[in-house]
N, C-alpha and C positions, 0 to 999 in steps of 0.2 A: 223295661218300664213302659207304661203305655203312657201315649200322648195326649194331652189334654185337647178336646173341643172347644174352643172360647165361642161364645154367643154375644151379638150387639146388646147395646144397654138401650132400653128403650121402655119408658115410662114406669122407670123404678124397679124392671125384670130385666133377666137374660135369657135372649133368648138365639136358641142354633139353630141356624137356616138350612134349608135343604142343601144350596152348596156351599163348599167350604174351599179353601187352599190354603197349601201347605207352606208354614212360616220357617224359616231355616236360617241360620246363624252366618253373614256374613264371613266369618273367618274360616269356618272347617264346613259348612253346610248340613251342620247338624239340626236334626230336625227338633222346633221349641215348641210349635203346636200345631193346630188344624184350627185355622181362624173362617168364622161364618163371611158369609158374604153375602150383604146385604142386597137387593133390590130395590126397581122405582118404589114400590108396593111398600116397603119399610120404610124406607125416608119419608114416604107420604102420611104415612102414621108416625114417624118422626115427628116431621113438623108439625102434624095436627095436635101433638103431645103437647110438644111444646107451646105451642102457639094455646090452648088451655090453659096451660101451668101458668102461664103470664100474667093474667088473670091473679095469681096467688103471688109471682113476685113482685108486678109492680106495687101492691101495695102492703106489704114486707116492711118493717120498719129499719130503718139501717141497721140500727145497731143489732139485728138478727141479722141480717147480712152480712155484718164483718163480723158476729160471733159463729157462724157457717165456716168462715173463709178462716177463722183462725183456726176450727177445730182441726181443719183440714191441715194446716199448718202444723200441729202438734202430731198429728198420726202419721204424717210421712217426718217428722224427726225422728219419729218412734221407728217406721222401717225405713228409715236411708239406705241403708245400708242393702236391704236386698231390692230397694228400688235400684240402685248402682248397679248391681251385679245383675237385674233384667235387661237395664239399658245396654248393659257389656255386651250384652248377649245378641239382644235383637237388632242392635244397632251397628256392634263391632269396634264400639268408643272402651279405647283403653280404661281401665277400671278408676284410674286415678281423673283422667277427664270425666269420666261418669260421676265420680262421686262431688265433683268439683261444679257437675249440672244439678246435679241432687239440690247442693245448696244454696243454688241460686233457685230454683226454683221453690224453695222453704222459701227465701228471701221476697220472690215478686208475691206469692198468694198473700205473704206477709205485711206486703206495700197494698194490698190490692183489699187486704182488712182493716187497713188505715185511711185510704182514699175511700172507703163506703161509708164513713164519717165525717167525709170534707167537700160532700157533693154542694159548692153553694149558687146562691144565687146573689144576685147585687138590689140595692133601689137606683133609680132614674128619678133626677131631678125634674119634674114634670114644668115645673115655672121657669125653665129656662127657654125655653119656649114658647111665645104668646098665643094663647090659646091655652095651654095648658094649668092656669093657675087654678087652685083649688082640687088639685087629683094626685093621687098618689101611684106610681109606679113603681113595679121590682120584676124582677126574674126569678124563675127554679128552673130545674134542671128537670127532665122526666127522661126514663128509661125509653128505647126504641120500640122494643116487642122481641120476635126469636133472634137472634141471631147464627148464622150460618158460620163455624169456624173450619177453615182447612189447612190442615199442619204438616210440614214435611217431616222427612227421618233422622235428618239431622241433629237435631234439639227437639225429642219428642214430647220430655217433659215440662222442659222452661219454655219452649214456642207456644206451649197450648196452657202453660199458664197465663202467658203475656196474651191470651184472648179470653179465658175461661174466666179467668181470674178479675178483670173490668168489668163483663159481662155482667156477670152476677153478682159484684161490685156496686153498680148502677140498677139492677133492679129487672136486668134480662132474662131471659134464658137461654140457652145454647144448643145448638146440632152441630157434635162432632163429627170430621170427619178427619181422623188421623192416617198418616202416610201407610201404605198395604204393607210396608216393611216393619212399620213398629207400632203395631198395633197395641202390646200389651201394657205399656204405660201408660195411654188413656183410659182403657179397661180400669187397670188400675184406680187412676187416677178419680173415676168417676163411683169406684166402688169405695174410697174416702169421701167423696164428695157424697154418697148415700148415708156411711154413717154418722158421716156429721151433724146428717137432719134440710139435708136440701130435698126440698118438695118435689115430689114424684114426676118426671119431664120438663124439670127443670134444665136438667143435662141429657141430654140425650146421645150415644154414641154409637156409630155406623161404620163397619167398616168393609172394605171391600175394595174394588175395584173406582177410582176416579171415572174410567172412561165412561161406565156404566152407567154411575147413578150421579155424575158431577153434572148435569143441566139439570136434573131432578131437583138436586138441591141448593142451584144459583136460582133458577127460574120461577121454583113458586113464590106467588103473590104474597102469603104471610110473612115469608123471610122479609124482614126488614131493613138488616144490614148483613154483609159478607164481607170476613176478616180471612184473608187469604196469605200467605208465604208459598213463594213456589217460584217458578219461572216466568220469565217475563213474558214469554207467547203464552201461555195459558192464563195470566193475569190481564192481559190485552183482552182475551176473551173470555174473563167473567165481568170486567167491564163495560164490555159491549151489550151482553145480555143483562146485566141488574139495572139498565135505565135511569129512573130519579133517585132509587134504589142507595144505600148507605155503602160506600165499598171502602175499604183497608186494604191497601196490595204492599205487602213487600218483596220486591221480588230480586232479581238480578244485580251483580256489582263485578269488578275486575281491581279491586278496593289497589289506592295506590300510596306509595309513601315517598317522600324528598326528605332527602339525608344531606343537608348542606357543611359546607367543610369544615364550621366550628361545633360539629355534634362530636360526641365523645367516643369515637369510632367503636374500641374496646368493650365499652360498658353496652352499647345499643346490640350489639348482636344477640347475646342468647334472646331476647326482646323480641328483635324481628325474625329469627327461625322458628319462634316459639310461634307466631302470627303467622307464618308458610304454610305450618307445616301440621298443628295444632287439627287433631281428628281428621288428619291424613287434606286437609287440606277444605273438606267439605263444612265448609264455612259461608254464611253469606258477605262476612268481612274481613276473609279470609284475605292476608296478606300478597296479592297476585304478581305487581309491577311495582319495583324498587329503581327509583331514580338516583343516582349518587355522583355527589358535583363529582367532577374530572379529578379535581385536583387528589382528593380519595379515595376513588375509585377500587383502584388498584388493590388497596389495604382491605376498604370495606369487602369487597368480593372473593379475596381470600380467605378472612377469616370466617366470613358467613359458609365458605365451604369447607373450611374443617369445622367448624360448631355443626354444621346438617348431617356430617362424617361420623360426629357423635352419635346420632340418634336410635334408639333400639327400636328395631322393628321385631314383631309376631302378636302372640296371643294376647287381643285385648284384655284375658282376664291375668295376666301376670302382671306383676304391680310393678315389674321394673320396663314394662312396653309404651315406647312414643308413639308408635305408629301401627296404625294396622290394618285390616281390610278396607277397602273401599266397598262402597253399600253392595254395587249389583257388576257383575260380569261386564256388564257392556259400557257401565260408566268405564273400565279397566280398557275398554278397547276405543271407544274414543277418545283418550286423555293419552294413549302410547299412539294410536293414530296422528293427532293436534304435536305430539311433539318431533315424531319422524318427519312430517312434514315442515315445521319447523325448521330441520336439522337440513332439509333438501333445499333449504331456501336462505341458509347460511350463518343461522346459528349453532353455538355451539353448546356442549354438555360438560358442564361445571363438576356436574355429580347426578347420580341416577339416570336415569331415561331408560328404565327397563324396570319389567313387572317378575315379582319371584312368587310364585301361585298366585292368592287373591292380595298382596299387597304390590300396589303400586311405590317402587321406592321417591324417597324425597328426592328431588329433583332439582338442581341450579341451571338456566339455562343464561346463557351470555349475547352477543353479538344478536339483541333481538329486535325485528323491525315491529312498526307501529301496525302494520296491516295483519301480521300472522295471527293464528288464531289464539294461540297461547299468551297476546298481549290483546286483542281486541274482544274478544267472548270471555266467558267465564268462564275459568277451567274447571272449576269446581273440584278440585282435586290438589295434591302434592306437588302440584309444578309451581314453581317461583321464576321471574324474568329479571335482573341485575341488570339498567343501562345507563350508560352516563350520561352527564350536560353538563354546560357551560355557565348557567346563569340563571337564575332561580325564577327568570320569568319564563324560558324555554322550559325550563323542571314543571311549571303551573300548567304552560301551555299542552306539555304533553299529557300530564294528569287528567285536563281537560277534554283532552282527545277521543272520546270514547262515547258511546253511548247513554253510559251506568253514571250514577254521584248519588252512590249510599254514605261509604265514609272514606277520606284519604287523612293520612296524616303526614307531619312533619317534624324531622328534630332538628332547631336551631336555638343558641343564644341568645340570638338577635331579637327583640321585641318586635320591633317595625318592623321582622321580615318576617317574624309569624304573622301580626296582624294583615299584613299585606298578603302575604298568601290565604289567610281567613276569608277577605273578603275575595280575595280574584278569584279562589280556588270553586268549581261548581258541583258541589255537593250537599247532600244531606246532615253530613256531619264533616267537621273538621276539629283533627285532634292532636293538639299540638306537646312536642314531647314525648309521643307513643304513638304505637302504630296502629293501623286505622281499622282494629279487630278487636279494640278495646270496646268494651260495652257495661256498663252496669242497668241496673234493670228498672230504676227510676228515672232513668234519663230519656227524654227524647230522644225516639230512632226511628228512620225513615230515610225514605233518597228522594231524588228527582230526577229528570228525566226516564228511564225507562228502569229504576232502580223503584220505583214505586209511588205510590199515593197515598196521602194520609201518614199520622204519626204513631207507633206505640211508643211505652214507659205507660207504667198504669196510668198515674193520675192525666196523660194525655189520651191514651186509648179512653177511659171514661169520658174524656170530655165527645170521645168521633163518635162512644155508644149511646149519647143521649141528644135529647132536642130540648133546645132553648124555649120556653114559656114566659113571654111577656104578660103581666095583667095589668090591669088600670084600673084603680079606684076612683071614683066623683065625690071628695069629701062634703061636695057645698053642691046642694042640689037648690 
């Protein structure tokens, strides 16, 4: 069978660039297409697409905009199912986590057709201040202009909803630029977004190489805002270059959980292997550093390593597989690299710590200090760290220990000792009762410290895509 050429989406066309590279399926390295690759040259007619079309959506009546955002909404229920089975593909996500993205991603365009109806504004009481009597003030909300989005491989179709989906929400327009691994869901994506009736460069889509055309597309003037997920060194540096410039960074976590000794040991597990281990690991809230008082210790880390013993590894498209490739070769050789070295510095191997072709097996590791890499970086991958403590504000202090505060969570009965760990604990989210890889897609999510800036959940991304417009009326002249 011959392989398909995919061309960038760019001002309502497809088009295939002179060069291209070849897309291949994390699991067997099967070849899925010959994907164009865009240059400065295209992104520059990208943005001048868009930055046109903007023009046509800022003044767009909502309710075309979330009738847009719904349509889009109906024609991927319509193909779920073989949107799942591309993600399988290009991604390497078991068919069942695929399908289970599918539907969060119906869910946020979903929320994102409901928030293009609730953009408000307020009045200000102008006489409450002297000077002010006799005038009327209020706010609206106005759209930013292009927005620049750049989406990893991991959730390529719910990540680039949770940007696409506000955007054009609010009255933007977009310049994708999806991860060089899984290109074909924004393709996708954006060829639902055509026939739904969105205005020619309104979306635009580029794909290729980051190295190449990623200052192309932080740096010019027209970009407005740039909504990024990725790493936290390459977030540090589109922050540096977008200036006054609007930025969204979500970037890095080592996400942790405290399991204190009145949690229900039994019932919590399949829970938190599920949070380990879930798309082999490559999560940004991805289960990493598991704290568990002393006194359970022992129980908890046994059973979590025969539930992990359960787990089926192989082909993401079989519907009975947990686990399965990791994205790229060399994420495989820095994650068995992070854990030998690990192992030479005195921890110990629960379960896994060894790769069988391109899956990395789940992995429990024990006896693990604060400084190794597999507790202080982000593995980004199937390793999990099991350590104990004494006292629930040593459990806080080590949670805190870190660079990252995307999300940690806690299980306890105790009220006062969740709210206590709420507020001491330094993160973006805290999630109390479940582990810290929970996410629903109207919720605020974000970290702090070097886990990121700025919030998504639609109705809060809406709020990062638009500027505040105060006016003032003089009723009494």
């Amino acid at each position: 069978m011959e392989v398909e050429t995919k061309g960038i989406f760019i001002n309502g066309k497809w088009k295939v660039t002179e060069r291209t590279y070849v897309l291949r399926a994390p699991y067997d390295g099967k070849v899925l297409a010959h994907i164009s690759k865009a240059d400065v040259e295209d992104v520059q007619e990208a943005i001048g697409g868009a930055h046109r079309a903007f023009q046509t959506m800022r003044k767009m009546p909502a309710h075309q905009r979330s009738d847009i955002l719904s349509k889009v909404v109906e024609q991927l229920k319509e193909r779920r199912e073989e949107a799942a089975q591309l993600l399988s593909l290009e991604a390497g996500k078991p068919i069942r986590t695929a399908r289970a993205e599918i539907g969060r991603t119906i869910t946020t365009y979903q929320f994102a057709a409901e928030e293009a109806k609730r953009i408000y504004g307020e009045t200000i009481p102008m006489d409450a201040a002297p000077g002010g009597e006799g005038r009327l003030g209020f706010t609206w909300r106005e759209p930013l202009g292009t927005v620049v989005a750049i989406c990893p491989f991991n959730f390529p179709f719910n990540l680039v909803s949770h940007k696409v989906g506000p955007a054009i929400a609010a009255g933007n327009t977009v310049v994708l630029k999806p991860a060089e691994q899984t290109p074909l869901s924004a393709l996708l994506i954006a060829e639902l977004f055509q026939k739904a009736g969105l205005p020619d460069g309104a979306l635009q889509v580029v794909t290729g190489s980051g190295r190449e055309i990623g200052d192309a597309l932080v740096e010019d003037a027209r970009v407005k805002k740039i909504t990024f997920t990725g790493s936290s060194e390459v977030g540090k540096q589109i922050k540096a270059k977008a200036g006054l410039r609007r930025v969204t960074l979500e970037l890095g976590s080592n996400s942790g959980l405290i399991v204190e000794p009145d949690a229900l040991i039994e019932a919590i597990i399949p829970r938190c292997v599920e949070g380990a281990f879930a798309f082999a690991g490559q999560v940004c809230i991805s289960l990493q550093r598991i704290y568990v008082h002393e006194s359970v210790y022992s129980e908890f880390a046994e059973r979590f390593i025969a539930q992990t013993g359960q787990l089926r590894v192989g082909d993401p498209t079989d519907e009975q597989t947990d686990i399965s490739a990791m994205i790229h070769e060399r994420d495989m050789e820095r994650i068995d690299s992070w854990v030998q070295e690990a192992v030479a510095a005195g921890a110990t191997i629960g379960c896994g710590g060894r790769r069988e072709h391109s899956i990395y097996l789940p992995t429990v590791l024990l006896d693990v200090k604060p400084d190794m890499s597999v507790s202080c970086k982000e593995v980004f991958a199937p390793v999990v760290s099991i350590v104990p403590y004494r006292s629930l504000d040593e459990a806080i202090e080590m949670v805190n220990d870190s660079v990252y505060g995307l999300n940690v969570g806690i299980y306890t009965k105790d009220l006062e000792k969740a709210f206590h760990a709420a507020r001491e604990i330094q993160a973006g989210g805290v999630i109390v009762n479940d582990i810290p890889t929970f996410r629903v897609d109207h919720m605020p999510y974000g970290g702090v410290k070097e886990s990121g800036y700025g919030r998504e959940g639609v109705k809060y991304a809406v709020q990062e895509m638009t500027d505040l417009k105060f006016v003032s009326i003089k009723t009494q002249l």
